[in-house]
C-alpha positions in Angstrom: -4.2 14.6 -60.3 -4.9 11.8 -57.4 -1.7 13.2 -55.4 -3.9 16.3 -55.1 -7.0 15.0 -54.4 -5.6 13.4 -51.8 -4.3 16.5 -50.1 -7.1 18.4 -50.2 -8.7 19.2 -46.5 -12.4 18.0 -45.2 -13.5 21.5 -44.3 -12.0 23.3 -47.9 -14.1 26.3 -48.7 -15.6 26.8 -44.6 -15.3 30.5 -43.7 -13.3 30.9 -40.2 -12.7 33.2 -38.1 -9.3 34.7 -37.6 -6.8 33.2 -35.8 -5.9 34.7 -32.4 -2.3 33.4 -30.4 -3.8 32.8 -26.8 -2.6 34.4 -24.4 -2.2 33.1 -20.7 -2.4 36.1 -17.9 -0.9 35.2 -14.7 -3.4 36.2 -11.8 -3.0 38.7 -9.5 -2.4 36.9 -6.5 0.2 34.9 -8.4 2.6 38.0 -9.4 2.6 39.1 -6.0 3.6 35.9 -4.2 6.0 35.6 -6.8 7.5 39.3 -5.6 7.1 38.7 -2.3 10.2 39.9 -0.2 12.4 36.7 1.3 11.5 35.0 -1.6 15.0 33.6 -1.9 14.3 31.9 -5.1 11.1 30.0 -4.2 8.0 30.0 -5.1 6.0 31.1 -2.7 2.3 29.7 -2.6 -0.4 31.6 -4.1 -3.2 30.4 -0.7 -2.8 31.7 2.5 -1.7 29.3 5.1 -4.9 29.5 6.4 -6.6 28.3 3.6 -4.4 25.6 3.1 -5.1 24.6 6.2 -8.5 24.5 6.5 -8.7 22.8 3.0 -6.7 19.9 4.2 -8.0 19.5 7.8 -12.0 19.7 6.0 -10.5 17.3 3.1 -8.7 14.5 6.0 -11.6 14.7 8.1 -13.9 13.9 4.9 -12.2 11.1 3.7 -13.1 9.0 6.4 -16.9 9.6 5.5 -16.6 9.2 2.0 -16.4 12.9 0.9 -14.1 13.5 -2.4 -11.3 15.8 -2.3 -12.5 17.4 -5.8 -15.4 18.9 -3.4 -13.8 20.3 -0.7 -11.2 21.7 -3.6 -13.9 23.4 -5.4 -15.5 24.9 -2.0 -12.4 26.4 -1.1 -11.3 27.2 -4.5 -8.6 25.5 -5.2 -7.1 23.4 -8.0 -7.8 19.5 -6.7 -4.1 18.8 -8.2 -3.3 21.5 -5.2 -5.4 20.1 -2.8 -4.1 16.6 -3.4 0.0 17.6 -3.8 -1.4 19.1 0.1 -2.7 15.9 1.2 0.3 13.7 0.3 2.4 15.8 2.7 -0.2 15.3 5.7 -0.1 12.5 8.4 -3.4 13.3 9.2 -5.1 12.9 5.8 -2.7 9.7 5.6 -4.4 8.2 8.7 -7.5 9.1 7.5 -6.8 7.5 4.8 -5.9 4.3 6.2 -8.8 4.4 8.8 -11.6 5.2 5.3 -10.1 1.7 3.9 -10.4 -0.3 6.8 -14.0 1.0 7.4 -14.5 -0.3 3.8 -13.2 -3.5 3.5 -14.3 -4.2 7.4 -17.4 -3.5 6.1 -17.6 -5.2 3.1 -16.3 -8.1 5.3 -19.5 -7.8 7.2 -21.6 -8.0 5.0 -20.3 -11.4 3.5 -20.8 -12.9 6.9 -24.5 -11.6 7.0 -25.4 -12.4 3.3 -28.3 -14.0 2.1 -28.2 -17.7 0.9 -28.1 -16.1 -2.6 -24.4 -17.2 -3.8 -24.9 -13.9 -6.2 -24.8 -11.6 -2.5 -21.8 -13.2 -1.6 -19.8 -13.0 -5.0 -20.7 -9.8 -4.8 -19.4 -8.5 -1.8 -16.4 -11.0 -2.5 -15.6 -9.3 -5.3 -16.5 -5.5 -3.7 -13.8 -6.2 -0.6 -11.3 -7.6 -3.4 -11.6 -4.6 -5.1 -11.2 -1.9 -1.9 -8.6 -4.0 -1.3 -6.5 -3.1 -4.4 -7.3 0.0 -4.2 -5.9 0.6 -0.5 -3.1 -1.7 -2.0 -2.1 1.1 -4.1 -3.3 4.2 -2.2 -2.1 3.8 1.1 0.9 1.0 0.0 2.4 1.7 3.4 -0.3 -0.3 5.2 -1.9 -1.9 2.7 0.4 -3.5 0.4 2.0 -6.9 0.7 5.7 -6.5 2.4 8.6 -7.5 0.9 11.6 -7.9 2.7 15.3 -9.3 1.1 17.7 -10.2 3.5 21.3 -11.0 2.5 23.9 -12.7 4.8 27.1 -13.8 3.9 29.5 -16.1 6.2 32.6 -17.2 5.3 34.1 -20.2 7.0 38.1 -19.0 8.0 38.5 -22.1 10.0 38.7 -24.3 7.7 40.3 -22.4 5.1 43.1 -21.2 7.4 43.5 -25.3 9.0 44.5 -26.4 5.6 46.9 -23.3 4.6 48.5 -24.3 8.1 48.7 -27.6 7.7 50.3 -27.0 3.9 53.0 -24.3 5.8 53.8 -26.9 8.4 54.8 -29.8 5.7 56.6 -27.6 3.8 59.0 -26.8 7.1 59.2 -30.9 7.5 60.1 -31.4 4.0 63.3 -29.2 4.5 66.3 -31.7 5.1 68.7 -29.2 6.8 67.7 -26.0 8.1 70.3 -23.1 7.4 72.6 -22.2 10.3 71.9 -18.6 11.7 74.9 -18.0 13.4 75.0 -14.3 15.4 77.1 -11.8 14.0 78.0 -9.5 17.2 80.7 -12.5 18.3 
């Protein structure tokens, strides 16, 4: 009797609806760059070049003011994940980058050197550059991220090694009392 009650489900004796397998259409635009001719077994992207292009140059220009990809995704109507996979593969949104974090953390710089006598001011921007500063750290690692470098060498000393195998060689010929006669065999 408690084995059952323990099985028996919070919403026992609720009136649903019937279940329905969903059911995932492909858009239009999809099936047709997936037949484009030339394919040759890639996929080819659903956007026009065009588009792509003007997502990413409006995107890279933006992030240097402050503007979030996610917006300029959903103007041009375009998955951010899209937008983004884009951006990774542009030097120009990478600069962009680069240049948004240094206006950031120059700023925030700034700002410490003008605070007020208020020690709560400058924890606070303290604490604001520290923070842009991680996040450049990990989002543009290339410039921002503290370089590691591990150089191996390896020298090995012959000289000496090769003095005292000589030096063995030659008292081993002085040891030997009587040297064997090579007499020449053409006589």
């Amino acid at each position: 009797m408690a084995d059952k009650a323990r099985h028996v489900r919070i919403d026992e004796g609720i009136k649903r609806g019937r279940r329905t397998p969903r059911i995932v259409k492909t858009a239009e635009v999809e099936r047709q760059a997936r037949r484009a001719p030339g394919a040759d077994g890639r996929f080819n992207s659903t956007y026009p070049i065009e588009q792509r292009n003007a997502a990413v140059l409006e995107a890279a220009n933006g992030l240097e003011i402050g503007i979030l990809p996610e917006d300029v995704a959903a103007k041009h109507g375009i998955p951010r994940s899209t937008l983004y996979s884009w951006l990774l593969d542009n030097q120009t949104a990478q600069e962009a980058r680069s240049r948004f974090f240094h206006h950031k953390i120059a700023q925030c710089l700034d700002s410490m050197e003008h605070a007020s006598d208020n020690p709560l001011d400058l924890a606070r921007w303290r604490d604001l550059r520290r923070a842009w500063a991680e996040t450049a750290a990990v989002r543009d690692s290339a410039n921002y991220a503290p370089k590691q470098e591990v150089k191996v060498t390896a020298e090995v000393k012959m000289i000496t090694v090769l003095d005292s195998l000589s030096q063995s060689i030659l008292d081993r010929i002085n040891t030997v009392s009587v040297l064997p006669q090579l007499t020449d065999k053409t006589e």
